[in-house]
N, C-alpha and C positions, 0 to 999 in steps of 0.2 A: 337648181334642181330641188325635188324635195326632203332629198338628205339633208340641203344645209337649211334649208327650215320646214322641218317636218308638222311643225306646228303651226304651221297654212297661213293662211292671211281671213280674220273674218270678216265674213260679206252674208248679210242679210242672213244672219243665225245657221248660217250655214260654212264649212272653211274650202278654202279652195287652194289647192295642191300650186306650187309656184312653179313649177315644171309647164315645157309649154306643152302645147294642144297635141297631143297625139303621140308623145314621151311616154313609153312604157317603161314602168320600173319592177324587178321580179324581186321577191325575198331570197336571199341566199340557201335559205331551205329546199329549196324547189330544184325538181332535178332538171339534169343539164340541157335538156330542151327546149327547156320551158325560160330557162335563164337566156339563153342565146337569141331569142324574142327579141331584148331589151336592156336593161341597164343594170346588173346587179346592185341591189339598194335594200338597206336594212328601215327606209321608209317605211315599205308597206306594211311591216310587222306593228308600226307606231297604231294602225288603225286598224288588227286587228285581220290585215289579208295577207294574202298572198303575193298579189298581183294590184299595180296601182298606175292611173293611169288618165291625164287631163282628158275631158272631151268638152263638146260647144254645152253640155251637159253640166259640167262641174269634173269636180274629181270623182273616177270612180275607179273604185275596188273589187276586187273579184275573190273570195274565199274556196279556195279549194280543195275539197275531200274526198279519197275515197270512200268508199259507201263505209268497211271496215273500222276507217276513220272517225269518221260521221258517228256510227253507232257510238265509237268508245267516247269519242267529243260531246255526246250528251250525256250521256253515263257518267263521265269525272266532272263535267260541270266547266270543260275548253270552252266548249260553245257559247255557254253562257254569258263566260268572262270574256269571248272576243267580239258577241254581238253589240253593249253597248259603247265600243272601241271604233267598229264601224259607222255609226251615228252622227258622225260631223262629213260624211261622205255625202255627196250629191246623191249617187246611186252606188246600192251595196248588192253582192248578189251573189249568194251561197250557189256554186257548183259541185254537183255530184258525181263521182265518177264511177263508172263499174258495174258488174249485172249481179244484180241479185238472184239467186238461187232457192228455192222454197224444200 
């Protein structure tokens, strides 16, 4: 899986998650619906997601905030520190959750 080695295997400057194709792994952070998906694993926090997960893609990762989230994650500078954590991902890809109100 890629808890026992979260630090991938590298392939053409790119790392790929050792879990096989279609193995979803969810952060222990995430609530419990979002856990029950897949495999609890303190993996996907190594790159910076949520959510982590082989495809014929590579690995990818899913980040997910709510919008509340979001705001405060750019404002303390979260974001910043967890985007270039994502970067050895095939595909990364910031989810937003929630309605915005003006």
């Amino acid at each position: 899986t890629c808890e026992s080695s979260a630090t991938g295997v590298a392939s053409s400057g790119r790392w790929k998650c050792a879990s096989r194709e279609g193995t979803v792994l969810i952060a222990p952070t995430e609530p419990k619906p979002l856990r029950d998906i897949g495999e609890t694993s303190s993996a996907p926090e190594k790159f910076g997601v949520d959510i982590l997960f082989g495809s014929r893609l590579g690995s990818v990762g899913v980040q997910r905030k709510e919008l509340q989230d979001f705001f405060a994650s750019v404002t303390d500078g979260r974001l910043a520190r967890e985007y270039p954590m994502m970067q050895p991902l095939s595909v990364s890809v910031l989810l937003l959750e929630g309605k915005q109100r003006w």
